[in-house]
KOLKOL-792268 format. One record per atom (N, C-alpha, C, O, CB): residue in one letter; x, y, z. Coordinates in steps of 0.02 Angstrom, whole numbers, plus 50000, padded with zeros to 5 digits. Glycine has a CB too. Layout:
<rs>
AXYZ ...
</rs>
This chain:
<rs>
X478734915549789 X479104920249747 X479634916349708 X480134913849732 X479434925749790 X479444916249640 X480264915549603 X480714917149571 X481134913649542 X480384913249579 X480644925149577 X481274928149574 X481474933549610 X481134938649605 X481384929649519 X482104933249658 X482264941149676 X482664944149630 X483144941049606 X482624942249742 X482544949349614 X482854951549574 X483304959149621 X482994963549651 X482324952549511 X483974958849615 X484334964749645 X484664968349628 X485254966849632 X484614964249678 X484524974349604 X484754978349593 X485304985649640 X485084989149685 X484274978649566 X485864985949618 X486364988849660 X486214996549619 X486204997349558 X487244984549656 X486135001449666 X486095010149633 X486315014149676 X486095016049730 X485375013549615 X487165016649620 X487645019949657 X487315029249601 X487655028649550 X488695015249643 X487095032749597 X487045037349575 X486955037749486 X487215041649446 X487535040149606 X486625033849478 X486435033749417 X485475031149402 X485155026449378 X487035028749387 X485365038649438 X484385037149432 X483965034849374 X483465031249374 X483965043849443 X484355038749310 X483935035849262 X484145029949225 X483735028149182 X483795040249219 X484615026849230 X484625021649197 X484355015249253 X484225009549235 X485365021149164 X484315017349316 X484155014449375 X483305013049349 X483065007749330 X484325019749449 X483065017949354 X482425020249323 X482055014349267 X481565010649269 X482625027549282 X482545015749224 X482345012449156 X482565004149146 X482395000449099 X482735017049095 X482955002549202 X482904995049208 X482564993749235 X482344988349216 X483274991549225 X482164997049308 X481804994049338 X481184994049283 X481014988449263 X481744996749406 X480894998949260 X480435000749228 X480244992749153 X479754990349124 X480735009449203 X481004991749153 X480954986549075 X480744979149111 X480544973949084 X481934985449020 X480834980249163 X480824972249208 X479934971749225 X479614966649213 X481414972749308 X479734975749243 X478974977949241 X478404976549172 X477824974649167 X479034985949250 X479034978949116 X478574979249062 X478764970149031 X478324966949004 X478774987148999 X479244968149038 X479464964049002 X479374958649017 X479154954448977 X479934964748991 X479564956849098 X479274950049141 X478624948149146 X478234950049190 X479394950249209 X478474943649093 X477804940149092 X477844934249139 X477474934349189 X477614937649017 X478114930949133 X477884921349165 X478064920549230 X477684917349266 X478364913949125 X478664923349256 X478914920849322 X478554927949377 X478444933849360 X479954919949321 X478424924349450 X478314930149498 X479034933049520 X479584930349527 X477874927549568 X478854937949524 X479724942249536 X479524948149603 X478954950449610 X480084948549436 X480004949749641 X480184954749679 X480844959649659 X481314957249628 X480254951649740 X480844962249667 X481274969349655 X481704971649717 X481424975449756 X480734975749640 X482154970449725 X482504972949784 X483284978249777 X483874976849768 X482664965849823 X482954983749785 X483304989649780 X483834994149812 X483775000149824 X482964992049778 X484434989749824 X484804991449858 X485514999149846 X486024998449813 X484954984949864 X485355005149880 X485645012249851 X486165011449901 X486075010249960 X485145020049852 X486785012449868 X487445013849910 X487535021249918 X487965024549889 X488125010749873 X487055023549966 X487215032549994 X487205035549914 X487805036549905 X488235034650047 X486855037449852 X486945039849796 X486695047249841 X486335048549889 X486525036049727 X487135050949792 X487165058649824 X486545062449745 X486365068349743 X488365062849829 X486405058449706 X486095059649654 X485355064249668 X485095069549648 X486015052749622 X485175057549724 X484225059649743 X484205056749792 X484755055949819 X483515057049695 X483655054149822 X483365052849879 X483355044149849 X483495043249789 X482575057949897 X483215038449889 X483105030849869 X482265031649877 X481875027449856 X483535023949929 X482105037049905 X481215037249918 X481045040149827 X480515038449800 X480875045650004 X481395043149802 X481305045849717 X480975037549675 X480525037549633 X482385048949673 X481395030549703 X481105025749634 X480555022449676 X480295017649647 X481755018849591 X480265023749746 X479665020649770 X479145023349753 X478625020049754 X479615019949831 X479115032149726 X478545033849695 X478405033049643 X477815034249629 X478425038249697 X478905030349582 X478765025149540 X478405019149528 X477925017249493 X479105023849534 X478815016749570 X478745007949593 X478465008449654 X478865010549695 X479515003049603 X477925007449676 X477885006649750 X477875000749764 X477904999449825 X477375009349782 X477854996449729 X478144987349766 X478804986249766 X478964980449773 X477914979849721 X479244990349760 X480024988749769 X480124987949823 X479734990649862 X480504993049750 X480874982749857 X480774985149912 X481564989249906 X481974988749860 X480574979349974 X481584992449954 X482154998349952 X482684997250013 X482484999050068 X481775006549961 X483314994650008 X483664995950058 X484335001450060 X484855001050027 X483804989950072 X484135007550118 X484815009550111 X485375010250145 X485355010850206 X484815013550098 X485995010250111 X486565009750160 X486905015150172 X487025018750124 X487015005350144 X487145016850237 X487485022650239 X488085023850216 X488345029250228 X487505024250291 X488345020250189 X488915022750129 X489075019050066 X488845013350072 X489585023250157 X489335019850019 X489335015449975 X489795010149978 X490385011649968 X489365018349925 X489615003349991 X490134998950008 X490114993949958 X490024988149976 X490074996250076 X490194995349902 X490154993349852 X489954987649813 X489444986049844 X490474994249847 X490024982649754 X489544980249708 X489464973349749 X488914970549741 X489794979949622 X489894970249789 X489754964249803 X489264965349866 X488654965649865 X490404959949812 X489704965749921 X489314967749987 X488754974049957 X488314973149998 X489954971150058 X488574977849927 X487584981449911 X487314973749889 X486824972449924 X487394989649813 X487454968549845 X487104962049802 X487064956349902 X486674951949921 X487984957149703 X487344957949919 X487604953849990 X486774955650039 X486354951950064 X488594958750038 X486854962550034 X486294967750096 X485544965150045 X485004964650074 X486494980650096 X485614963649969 X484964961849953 X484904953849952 X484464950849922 X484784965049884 X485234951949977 X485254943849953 X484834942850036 X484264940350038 X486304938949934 X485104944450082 X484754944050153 X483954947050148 X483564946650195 X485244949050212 X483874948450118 X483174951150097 X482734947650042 X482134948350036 X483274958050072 X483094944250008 X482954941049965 X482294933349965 X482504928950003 X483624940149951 X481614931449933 X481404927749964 X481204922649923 X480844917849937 X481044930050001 X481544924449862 X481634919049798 X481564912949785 X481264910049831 X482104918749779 X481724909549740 X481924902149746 X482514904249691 X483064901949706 X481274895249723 X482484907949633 X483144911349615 X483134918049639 X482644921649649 X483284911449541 X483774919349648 X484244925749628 X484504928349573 X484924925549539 X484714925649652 X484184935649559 X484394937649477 X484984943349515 X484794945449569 X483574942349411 X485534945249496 X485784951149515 X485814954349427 X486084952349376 X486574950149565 X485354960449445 X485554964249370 X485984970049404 X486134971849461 X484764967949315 X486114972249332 X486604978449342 X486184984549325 X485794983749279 X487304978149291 X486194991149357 X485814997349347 X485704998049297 X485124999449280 X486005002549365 X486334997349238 X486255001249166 X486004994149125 X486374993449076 X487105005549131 X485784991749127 X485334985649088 X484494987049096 X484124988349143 X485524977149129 X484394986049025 X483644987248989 X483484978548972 X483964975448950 X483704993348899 X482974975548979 X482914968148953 X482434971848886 X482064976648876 X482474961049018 X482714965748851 X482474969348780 X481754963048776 X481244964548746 X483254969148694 X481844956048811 X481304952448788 X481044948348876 X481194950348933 X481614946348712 X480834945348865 X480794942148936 X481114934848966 X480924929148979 X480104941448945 X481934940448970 X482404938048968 X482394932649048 X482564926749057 X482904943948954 X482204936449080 X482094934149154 X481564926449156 X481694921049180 X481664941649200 X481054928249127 X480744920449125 X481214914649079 X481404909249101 X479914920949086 X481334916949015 X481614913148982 X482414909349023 X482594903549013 X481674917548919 X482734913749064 X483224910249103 X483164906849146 X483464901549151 X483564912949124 X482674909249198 X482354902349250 X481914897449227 X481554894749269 X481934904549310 X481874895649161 X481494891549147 X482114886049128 X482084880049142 X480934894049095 X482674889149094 X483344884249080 X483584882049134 X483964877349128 X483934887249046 X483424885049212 X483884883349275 X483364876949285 X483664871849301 X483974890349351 X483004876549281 X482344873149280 X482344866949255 X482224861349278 X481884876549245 X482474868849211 X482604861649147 X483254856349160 X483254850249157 X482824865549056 X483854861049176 X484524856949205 X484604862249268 X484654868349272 X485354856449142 X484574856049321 X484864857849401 X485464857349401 X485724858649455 X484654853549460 X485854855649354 X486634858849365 X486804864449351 X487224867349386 X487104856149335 X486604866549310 X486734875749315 X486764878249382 X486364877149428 X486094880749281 X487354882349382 X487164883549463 X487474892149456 X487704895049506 X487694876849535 X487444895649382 X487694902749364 X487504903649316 X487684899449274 X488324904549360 X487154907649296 X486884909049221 X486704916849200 X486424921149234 X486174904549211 X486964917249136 X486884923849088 X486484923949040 X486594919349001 X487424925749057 X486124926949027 X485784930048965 X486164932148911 X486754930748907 X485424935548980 X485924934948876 X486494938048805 X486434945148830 X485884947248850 X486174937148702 X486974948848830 X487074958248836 X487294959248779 X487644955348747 X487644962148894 X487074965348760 X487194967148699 X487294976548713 X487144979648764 X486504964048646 X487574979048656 X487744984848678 X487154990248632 X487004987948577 X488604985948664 X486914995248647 X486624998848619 X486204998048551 X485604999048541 X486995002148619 X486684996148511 X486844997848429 X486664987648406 X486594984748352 X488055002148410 X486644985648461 X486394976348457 X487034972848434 X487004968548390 X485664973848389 X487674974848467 X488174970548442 X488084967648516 X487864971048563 X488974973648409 X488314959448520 X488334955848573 X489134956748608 X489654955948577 X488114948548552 X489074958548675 X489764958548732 X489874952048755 X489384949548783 X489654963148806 X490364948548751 X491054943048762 X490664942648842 X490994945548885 X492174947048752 X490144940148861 X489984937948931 X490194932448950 X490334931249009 X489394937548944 X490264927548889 X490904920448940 X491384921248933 X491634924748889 X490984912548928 X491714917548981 X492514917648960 X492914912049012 X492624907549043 X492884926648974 X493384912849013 X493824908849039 X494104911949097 X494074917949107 X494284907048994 X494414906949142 X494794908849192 X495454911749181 X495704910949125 X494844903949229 X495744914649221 X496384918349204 X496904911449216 X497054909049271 X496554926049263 X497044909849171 X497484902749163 X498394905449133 X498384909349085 X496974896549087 X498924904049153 X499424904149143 X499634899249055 X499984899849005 X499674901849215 X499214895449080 X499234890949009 X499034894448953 X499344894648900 X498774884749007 X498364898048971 X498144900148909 X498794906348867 X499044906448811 X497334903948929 X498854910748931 X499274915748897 X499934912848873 X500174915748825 X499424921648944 X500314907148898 X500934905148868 X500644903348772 X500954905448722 X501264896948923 X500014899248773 X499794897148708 X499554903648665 X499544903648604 X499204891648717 X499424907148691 X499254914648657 X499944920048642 X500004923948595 X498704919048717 X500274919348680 X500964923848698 X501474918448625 X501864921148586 X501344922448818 X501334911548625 X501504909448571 X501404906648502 X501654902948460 X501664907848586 X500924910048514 X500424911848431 X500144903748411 X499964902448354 X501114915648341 X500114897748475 X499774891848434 X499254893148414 X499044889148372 X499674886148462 X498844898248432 X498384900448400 X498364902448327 X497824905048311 X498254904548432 X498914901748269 X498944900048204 X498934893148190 X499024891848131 X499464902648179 X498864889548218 X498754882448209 X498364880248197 X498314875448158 X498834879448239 X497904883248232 X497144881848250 X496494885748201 X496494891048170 X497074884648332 X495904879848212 X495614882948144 X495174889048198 X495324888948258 X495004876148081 X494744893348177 X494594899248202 X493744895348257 X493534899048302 X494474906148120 X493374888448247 X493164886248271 X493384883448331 X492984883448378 X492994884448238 X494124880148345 X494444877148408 X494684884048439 X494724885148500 X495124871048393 X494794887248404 X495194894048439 X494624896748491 X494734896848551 X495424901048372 X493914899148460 X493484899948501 X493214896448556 X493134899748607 X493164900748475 X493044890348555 X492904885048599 X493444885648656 X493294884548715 X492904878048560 X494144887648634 X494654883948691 X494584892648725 X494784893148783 X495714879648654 X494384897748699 X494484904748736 X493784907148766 X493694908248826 X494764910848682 X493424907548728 X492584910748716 X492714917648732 X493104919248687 X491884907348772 X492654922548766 X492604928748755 X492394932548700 X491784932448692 X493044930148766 X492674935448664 X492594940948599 X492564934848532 X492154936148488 X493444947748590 X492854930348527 X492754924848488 X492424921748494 X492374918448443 X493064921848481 X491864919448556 X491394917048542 X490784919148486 X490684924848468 X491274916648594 X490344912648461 X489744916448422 X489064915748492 X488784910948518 X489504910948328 X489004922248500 X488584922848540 X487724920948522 X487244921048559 X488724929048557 X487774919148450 X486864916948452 X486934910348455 X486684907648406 X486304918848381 X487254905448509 X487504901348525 X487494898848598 X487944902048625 X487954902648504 X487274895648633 X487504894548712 X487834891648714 X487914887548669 X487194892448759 X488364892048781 X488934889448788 X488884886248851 X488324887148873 X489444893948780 X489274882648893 X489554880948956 X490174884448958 X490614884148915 X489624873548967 X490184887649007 X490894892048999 X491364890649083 X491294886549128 X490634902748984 X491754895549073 X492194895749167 X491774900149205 X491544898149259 X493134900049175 X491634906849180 X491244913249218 X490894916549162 X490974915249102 X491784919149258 X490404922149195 X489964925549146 X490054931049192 X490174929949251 X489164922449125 X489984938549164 X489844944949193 X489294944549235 X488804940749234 X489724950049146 X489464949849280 X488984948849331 X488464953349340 X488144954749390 X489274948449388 X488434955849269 X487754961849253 X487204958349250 X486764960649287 X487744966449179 X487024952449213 X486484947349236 X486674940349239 X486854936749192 X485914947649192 X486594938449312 X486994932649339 X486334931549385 X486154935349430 X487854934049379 X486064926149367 X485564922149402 X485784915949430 X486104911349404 X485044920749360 X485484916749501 X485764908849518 X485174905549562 X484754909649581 X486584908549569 X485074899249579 X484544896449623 X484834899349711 X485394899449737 X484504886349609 X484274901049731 X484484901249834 X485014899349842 X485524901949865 X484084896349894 X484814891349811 X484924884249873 X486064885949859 X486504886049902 X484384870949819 X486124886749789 X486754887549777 X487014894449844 X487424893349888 X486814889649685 X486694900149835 X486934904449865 X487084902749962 X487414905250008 X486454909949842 X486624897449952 X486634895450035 X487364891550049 X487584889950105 X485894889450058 X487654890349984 X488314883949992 X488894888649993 X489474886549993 X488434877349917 X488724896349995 X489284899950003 X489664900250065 X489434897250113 X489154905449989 X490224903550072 X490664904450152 X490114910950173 X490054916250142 X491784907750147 X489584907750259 X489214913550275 X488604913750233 X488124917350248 X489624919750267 X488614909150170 X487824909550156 X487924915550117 X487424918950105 X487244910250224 X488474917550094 X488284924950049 X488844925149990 X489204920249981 X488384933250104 X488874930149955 X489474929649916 X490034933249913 X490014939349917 X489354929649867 X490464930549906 X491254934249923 X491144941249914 X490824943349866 X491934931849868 X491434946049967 X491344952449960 X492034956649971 X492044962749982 X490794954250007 X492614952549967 X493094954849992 X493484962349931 X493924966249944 X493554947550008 X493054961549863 X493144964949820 X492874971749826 X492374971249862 X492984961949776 X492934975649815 X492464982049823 X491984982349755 X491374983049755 X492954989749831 X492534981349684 X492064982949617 X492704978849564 X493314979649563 X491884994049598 X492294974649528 X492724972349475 X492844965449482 X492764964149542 X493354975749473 X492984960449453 X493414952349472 X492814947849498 X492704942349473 X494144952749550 X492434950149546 X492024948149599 X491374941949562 X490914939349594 X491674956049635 X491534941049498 X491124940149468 X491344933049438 X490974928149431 X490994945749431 X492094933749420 X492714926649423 X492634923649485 X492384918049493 X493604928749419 X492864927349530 X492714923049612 X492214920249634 X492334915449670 X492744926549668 X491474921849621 X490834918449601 X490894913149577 X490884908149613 X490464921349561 X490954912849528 X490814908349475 X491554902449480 X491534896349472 X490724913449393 X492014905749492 X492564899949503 X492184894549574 X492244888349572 X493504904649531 X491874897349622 X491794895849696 X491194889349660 X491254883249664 X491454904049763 X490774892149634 X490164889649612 X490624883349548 X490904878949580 X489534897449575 X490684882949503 X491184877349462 X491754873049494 X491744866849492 X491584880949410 X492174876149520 X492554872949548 X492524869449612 X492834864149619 X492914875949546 X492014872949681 X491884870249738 X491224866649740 X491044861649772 X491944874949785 X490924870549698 X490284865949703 X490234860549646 X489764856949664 X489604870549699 X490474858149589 X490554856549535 X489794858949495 X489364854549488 X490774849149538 X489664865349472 X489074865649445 X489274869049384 X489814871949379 X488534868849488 X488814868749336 X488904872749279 X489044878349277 X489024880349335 X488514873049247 X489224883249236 X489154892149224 X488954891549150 X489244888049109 X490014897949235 X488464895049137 X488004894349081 X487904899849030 X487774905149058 X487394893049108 X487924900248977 X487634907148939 X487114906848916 X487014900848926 X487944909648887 X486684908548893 X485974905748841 X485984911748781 X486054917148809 X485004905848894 X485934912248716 X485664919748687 X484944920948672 X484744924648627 X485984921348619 X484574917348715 X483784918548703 X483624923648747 X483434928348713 X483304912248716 X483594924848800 X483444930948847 X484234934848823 X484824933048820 X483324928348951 X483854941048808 X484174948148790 X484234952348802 X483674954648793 X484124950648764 X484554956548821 X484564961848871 X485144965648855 X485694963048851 X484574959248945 X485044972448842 X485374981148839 X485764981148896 X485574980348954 X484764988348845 X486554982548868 X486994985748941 X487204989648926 X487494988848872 X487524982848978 X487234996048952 X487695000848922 X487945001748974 X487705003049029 X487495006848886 X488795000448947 X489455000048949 X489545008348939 X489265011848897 X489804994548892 X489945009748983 X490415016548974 X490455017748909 X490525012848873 X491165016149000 X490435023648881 X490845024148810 X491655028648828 X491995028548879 X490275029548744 X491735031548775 X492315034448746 X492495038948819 X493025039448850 X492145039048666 X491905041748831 X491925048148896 X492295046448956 X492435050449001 X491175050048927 X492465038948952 X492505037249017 X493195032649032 X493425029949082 X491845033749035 X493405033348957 X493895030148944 X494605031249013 X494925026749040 X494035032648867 X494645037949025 X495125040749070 X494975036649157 X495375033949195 X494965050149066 X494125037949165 X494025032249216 X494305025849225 X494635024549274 X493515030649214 X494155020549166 X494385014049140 X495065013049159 X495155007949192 X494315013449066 X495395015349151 X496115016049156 X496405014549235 X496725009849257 X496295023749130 X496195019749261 X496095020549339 X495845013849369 X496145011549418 X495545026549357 X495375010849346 X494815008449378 X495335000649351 X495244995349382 X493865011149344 X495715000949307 X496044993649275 X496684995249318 X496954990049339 X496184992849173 X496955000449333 X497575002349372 X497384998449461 X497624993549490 X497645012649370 X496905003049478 X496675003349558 X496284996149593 X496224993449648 X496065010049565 X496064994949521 X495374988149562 X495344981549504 X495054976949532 X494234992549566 X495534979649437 X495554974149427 X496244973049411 X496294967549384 X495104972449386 X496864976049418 X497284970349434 X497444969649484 X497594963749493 X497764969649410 X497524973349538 X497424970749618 X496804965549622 X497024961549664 X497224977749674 X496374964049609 X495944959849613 X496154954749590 X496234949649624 X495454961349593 X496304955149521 X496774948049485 X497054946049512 X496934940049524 X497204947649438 X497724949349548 X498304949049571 X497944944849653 X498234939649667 X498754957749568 X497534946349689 X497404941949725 X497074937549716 X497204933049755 X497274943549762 X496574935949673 X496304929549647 X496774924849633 X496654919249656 X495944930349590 X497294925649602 X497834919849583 X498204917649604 X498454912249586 X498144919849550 X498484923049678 X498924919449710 X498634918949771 X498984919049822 X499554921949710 X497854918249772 X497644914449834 X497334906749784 X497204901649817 X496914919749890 X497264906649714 X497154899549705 X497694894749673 X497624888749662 X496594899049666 X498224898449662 X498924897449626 X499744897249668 X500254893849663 X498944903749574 X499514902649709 X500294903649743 X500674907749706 X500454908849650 X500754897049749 X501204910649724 X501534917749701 X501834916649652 X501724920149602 X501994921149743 X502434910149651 X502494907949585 X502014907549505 X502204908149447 X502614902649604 X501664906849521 X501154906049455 X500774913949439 X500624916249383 X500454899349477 X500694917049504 X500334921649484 X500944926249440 X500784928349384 X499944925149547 X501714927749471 X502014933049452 X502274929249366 X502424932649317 X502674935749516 X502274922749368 X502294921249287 X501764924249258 X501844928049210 X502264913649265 X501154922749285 X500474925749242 X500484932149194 X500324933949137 X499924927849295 X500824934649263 X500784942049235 X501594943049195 X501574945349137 X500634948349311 X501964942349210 X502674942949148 X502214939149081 X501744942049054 X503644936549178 X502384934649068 X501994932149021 X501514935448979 X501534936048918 X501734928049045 X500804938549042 X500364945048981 X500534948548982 X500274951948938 X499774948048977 X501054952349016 X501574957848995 X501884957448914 X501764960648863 X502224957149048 X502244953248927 X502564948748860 X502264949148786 X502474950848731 X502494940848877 X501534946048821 X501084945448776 X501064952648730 X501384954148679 X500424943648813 X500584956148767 X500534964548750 X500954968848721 X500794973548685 X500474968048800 X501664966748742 X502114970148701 X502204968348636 X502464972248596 X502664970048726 X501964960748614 X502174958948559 X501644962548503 X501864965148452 X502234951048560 X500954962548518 X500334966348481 X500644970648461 X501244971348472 X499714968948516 X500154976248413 X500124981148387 X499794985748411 X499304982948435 X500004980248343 X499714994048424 X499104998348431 X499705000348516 X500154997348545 X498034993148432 X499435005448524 X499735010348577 X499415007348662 X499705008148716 X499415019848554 X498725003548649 X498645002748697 X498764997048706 X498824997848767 X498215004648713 X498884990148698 X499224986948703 X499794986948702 X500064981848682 X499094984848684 X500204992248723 X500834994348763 X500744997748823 X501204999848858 X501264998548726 X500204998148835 X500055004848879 X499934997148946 X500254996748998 X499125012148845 X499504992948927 X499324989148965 X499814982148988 X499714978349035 X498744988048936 X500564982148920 X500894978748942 X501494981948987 X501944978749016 X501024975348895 X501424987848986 X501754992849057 X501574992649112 X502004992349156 X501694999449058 X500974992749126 X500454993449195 X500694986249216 X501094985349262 X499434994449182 X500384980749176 X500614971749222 X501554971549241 X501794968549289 X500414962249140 X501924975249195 X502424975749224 X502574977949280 X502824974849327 X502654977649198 X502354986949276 X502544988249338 X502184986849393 X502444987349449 X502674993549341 X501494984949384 X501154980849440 X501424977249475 X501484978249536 X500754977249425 X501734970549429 X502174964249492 X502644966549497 X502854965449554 X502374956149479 X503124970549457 X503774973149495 X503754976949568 X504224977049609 X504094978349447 X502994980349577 X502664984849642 X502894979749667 X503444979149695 X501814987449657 X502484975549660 X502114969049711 X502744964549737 X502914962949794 X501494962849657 X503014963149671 X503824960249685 X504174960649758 X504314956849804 X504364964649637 X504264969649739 X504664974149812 X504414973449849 X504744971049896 X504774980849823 X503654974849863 X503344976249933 X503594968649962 X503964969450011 X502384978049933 X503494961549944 X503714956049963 X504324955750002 X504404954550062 X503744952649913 X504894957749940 X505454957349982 X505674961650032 X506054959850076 X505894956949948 X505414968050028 X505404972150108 X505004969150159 X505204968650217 X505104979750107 X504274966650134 X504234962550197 X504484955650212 X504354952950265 X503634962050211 X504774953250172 X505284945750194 X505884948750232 X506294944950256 X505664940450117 X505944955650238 X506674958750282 X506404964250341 X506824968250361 X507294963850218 X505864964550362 X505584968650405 X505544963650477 X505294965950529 X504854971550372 
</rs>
């Protein structure tokens, strides 16, 4: 077998449906397995996508324990020589899946790799990017980014400035399609991958573990292509919540378990800083939240340095 492919399905059948369905139509060259892991979805039954698919295999869990640990319960199941983790709401538009294990193939240093995502309408989504660096935001927070011609500017950030019909070597890639070889996943703590996240970040912590501990690449390619649909407008009120409750607590521990408290609570004054200086309502909205975030975080410290 050379590919598992794992898919995580928290209550969303048809787009569940229609990825599995595009992986079927679309995967020509490589042998693949399907491993279908449902976190308790109150939607339907996990027996609903085997009368579809009856070669899937299906695991279910009795509650939803979310995006890392469901990718964790299929990875033990897994009998690959790579690991694909897709995300439910992804359609592959070409045969994106061969075309990426054929690049892991070609260079054994890759040891994380993305496809191109694109949104609906075929604009390409900012899948590389950089680590959350203190440096970067002091150089952003002080506009050297007018210095710079709009080619170094991209290279030194990649995200939304990257040109995505382009591959890159980057820090991390989203973890909607994140392929990696076994043998990498076997060099994890436990042989699996960090699960201490519930949803969000988990995808930086990957890919930092994999670059930084293992010294291996993180890769983009824009030849394999592939449909994500991203939340729209409807869900905006979710987003909020979900940036409040689970990625800056996630941030907020990523940095000051690889930084120390000092660096992390600059991090965040600093993109505080940042945000206020922009324009547009929500870039105030978000340089409020990092405020009162470490100011939370601040207190809780010093009550427990006096308890």
């Amino acid at each position: 077998m050379e590919v598992s492919i794992i898919i995580v399905n928290y209550n969303t059948r048809v787009l569940t449906t229609n990825c599995i369905r595009s992986v079927y139509e679309k995967t020509k060259s490589v042998s693949f397995e399907i491993i279908l892991v449902d976190n308790n979805s109150s939607e339907c039954s996990a027996s609903v996508f085997k009368e579809e698919f009856p070669n899937i295999c299906i695991i279910e869990n009795k509650a939803n324990i979310g995006f890392a640990r469901g990718n964790n319960a299929g990875i033990e199941k897994a009998s690959g020589t790579y690991v694909l983790l897709l995300n439910s709401d992804t359609e592959l538009v070409n045969d994106a899946i061969s075309i990426a294990v054929k690049q892991m193939q070609n260079d054994t240093r890759i040891g994380a790799l993305s496809a191109q995502l694109i949104y609906p309408d075929g604009r390409p989504q900012p899948v590389a990017a950089r680590f959350p660096s203190l440096k970067i935001e002091l150089l952003e927070f002080l506009r050297v980014y007018k210095f710079e011609s709009k080619q170094k500017k991209s290279k030194r950030l990649h995200g939304d400035l990257w040109d995505y019909s382009k591959p890159v070597e980057t820090d991390w890639v989203w973890g909607a399609f994140l392929l990696m070889p076994a043998a990498v996943l076997k060099q994890f703590p436990d042989q699996k991958l960090h699960d201490d996240f519930f949803m969000y970040f988990e995808d930086v912590q990957w890919c930092y573990f994999i670059k930084k501990n293992l010294n291996l690449k993180i890769v983009y390619i824009p030849d394999g292509v592939v449909v994500h649909h991203i939340a729209g407008s409807s869900k905006i009120k979710d987003h909020w919540i979900n940036f409040k409750t689970k990625i800056l607590p996630n941030q907020y521990k990523f940095l000051l378990e690889k930084h120390g408290s000092v660096y992390t609570y600059m991090y965040y004054l600093v993109k505080a800083l940042h945000y206020f200086t922009l324009k547009g309502e929500v870039n105030k909205m978000k340089a409020k939240e990092y405020l009162e975030f470490i100011r939370s975080r601040y207190s809780d410290k010093k009550i427990n340095e006096h308890v």
